[in-house]
C-alpha positions in Angstrom: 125.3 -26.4 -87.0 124.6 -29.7 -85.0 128.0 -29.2 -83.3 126.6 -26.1 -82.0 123.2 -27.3 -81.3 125.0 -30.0 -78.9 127.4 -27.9 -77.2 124.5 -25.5 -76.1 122.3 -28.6 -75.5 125.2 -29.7 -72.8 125.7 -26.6 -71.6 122.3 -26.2 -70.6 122.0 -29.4 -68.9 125.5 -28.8 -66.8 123.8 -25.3 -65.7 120.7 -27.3 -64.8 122.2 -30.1 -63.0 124.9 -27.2 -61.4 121.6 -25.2 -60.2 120.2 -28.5 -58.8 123.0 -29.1 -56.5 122.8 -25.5 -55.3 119.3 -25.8 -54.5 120.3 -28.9 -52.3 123.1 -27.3 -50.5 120.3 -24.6 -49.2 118.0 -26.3 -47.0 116.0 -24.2 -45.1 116.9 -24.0 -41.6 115.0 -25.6 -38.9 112.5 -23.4 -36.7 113.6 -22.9 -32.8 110.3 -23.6 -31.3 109.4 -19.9 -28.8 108.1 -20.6 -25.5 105.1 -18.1 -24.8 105.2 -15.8 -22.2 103.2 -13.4 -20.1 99.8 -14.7 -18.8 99.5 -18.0 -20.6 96.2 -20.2 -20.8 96.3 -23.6 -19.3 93.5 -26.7 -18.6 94.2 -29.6 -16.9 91.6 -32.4 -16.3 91.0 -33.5 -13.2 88.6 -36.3 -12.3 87.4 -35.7 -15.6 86.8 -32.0 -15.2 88.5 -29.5 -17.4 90.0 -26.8 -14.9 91.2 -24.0 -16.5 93.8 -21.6 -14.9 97.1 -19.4 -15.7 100.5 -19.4 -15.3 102.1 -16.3 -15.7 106.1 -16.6 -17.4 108.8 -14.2 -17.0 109.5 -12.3 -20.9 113.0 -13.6 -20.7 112.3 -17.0 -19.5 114.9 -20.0 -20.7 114.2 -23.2 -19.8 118.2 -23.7 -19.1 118.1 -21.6 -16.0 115.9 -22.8 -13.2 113.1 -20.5 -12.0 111.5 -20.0 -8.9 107.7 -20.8 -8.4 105.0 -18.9 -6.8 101.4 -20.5 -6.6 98.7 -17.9 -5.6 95.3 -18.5 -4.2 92.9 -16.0 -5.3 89.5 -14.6 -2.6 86.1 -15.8 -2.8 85.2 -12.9 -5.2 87.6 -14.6 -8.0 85.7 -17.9 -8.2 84.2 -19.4 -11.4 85.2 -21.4 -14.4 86.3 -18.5 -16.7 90.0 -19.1 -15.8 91.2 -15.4 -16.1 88.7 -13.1 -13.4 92.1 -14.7 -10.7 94.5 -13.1 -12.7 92.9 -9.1 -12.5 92.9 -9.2 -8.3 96.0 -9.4 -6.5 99.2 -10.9 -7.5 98.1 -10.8 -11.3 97.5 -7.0 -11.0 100.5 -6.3 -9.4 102.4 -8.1 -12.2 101.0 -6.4 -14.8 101.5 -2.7 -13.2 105.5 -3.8 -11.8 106.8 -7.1 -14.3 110.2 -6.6 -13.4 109.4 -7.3 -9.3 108.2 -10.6 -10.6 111.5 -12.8 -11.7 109.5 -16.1 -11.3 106.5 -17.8 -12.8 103.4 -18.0 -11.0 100.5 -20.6 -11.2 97.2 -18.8 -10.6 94.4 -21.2 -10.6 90.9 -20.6 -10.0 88.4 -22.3 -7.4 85.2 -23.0 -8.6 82.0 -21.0 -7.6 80.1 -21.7 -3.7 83.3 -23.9 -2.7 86.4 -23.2 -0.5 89.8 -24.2 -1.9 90.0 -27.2 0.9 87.8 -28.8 -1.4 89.3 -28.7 -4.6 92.8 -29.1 -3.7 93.3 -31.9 -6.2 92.7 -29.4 -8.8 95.4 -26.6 -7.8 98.0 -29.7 -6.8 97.7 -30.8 -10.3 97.9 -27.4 -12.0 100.8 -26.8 -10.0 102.5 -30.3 -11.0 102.1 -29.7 -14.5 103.7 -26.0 -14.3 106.6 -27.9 -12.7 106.9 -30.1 -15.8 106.5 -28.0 -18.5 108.6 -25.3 -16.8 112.6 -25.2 -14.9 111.8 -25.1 -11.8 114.4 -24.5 -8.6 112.6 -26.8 -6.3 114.2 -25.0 -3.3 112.2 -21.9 -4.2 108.5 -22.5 -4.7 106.3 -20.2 -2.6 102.3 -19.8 -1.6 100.7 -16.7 -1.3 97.0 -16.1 -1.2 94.3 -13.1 -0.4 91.2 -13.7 1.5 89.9 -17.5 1.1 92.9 -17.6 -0.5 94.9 -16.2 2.3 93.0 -18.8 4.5 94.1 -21.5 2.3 97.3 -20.4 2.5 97.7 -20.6 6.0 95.8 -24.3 5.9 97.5 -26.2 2.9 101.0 -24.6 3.9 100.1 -26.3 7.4 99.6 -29.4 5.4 102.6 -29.2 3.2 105.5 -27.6 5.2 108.2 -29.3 3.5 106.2 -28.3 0.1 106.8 -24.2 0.6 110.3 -22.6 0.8 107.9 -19.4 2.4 104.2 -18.4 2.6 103.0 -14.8 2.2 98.9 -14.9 3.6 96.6 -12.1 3.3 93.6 -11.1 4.8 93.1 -14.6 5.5 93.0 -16.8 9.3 93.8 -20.6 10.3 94.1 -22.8 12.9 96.6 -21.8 15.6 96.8 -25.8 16.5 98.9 -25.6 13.1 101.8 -23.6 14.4 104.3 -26.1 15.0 103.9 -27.2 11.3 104.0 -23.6 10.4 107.2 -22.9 12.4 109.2 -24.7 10.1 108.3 -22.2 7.4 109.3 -18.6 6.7 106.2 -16.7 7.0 104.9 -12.9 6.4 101.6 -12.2 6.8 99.7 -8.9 5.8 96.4 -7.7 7.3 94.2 -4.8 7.1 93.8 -2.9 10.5 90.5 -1.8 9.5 89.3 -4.9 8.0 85.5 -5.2 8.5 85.4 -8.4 6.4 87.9 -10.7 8.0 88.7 -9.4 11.2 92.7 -8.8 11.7 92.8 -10.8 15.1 92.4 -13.3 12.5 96.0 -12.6 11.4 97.4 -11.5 14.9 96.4 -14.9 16.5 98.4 -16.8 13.9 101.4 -15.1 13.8 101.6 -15.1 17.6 100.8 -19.2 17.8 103.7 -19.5 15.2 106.0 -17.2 17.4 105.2 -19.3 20.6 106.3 -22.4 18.2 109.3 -20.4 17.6 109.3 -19.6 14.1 110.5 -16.8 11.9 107.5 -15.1 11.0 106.8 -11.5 10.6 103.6 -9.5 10.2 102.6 -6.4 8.4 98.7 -4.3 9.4 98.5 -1.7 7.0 96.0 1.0 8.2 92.9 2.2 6.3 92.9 -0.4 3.5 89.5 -2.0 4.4 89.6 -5.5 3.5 92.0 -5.1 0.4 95.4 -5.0 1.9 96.4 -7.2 -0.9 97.4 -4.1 -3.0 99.4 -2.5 -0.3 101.3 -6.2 -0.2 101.9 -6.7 -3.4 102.6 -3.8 -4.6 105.6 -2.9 -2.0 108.7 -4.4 -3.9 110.4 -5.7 -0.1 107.3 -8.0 -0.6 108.8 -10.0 -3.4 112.2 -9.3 -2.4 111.7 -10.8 0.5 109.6 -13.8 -0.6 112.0 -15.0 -3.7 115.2 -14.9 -1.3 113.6 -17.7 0.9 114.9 -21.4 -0.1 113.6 -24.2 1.2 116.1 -26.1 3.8 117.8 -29.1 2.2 
């Protein structure tokens, strides 16, 4: 009887210590860490301000493929501190209505209220600098576009920053035509409304002829009877993107 008593008493401890080892042969597997995508949330601080803004990513984004980079500039009607009322007018709208146009990721900051985006430049510059960290980025193919004040802006900072830009798209929007020999070394379209009451179209026309003077490639698009918003007609026309994703920036 104790013969049997110790061969099931061994027994039982080989199973146990046989079970043991099987447990530590089946570690669980480590957890691939998803990148979100769509319109995604973002803050950065800047002179010790919170700014909040978005940066919409492509559903099939992978960091191990380099993605161009848009940065839009919303109108005056999009300010405040909300971060998301930039993402339902213009560009954000017509991602959500054609995704597939929009192979890219796009910063979408937002300017805050009674100020022009000249003055918070630091803010969008740093939004856009973090998107180019956290992201893959092809630096020869990051873009500005803008609507309105933004389309002003546009025109302006892409003056600035020539070298920045592989292309600009401005809406709506006017500069300076003293800027064109900065903005000749650019690929530009610009859009306008013919029947614009709130930023006249000569606004437009006297930009894109100062650029063509300084002999750069620029082309312009009035679309009739939109009123001020021709920003739907632009961005929703798929040669739009087409056109503006082709451009790379000149090594």
């Amino acid at each position: 009887m104790r013969y049997h008593l110790m061969t099931i008493t061994c027994l039982f401890t080989i199973t146990a210590l046989a079970g043991c080892t099987t447990t530590r042969e089946k570690e669980p597997a480590m957890k691939v860490e998803t990148i979100p995508t769509g319109f995604v949330n973002k803050t950065v601080t800047v002179n010790g301000k919170e700014r909040r803004y978005v940066v919409y990513v492509p559903h099939d984004y992978a960091p191990e493929k380099k993605w161009p980079l848009i940065l839009s500039l919303h109108g005056a009607g999009e300010r405040g501190d909300d971060g998301l009322l930039q993402t339902e007018v213009g560009i954000g709208r017509a991602i959500r209505l054609h995704a597939d146009r929009f192979p890219c990721l796009v910063v979408m900051p937002q300017c805050p209220k009674g100020v022009w985006w000249d003055k918070v430049i630091e803010d969008f510059e740093t939004a856009l600098a973090q998107t180019e960290k956290e992201y893959t980025i092809d630096a020869s193919r990051v873009y500005l576009t803008g609507l309105s004040m933004g389309g002003f802006g546009t025109w302006t900072y892409g003056a600035a920053h020539p070298e920045r830009f592989a292309a600009l798209a401005p809406i709506c929007g006017g500069g300076k035509p003293a800027d064109a020999n900065a903005l000749a070394r650019i690929p530009i379209w610009a859009f306008h409304g013919a029947d614009d009451n709130a930023v006249p179209p000569s606004k437009s026309r006297e930009m894109v002829e100062a650029v063509k003077k300084a002999g750069g490639d620029i082309k312009y698009t009035e679309f009739p009877k939109t009123g001020h918003n021709s920003w739907d007609a632009a961005y929703d026309d798929p040669a739009t993107m087409k056109w503006l994703l082709k451009q790379r920036k000149a090594k």
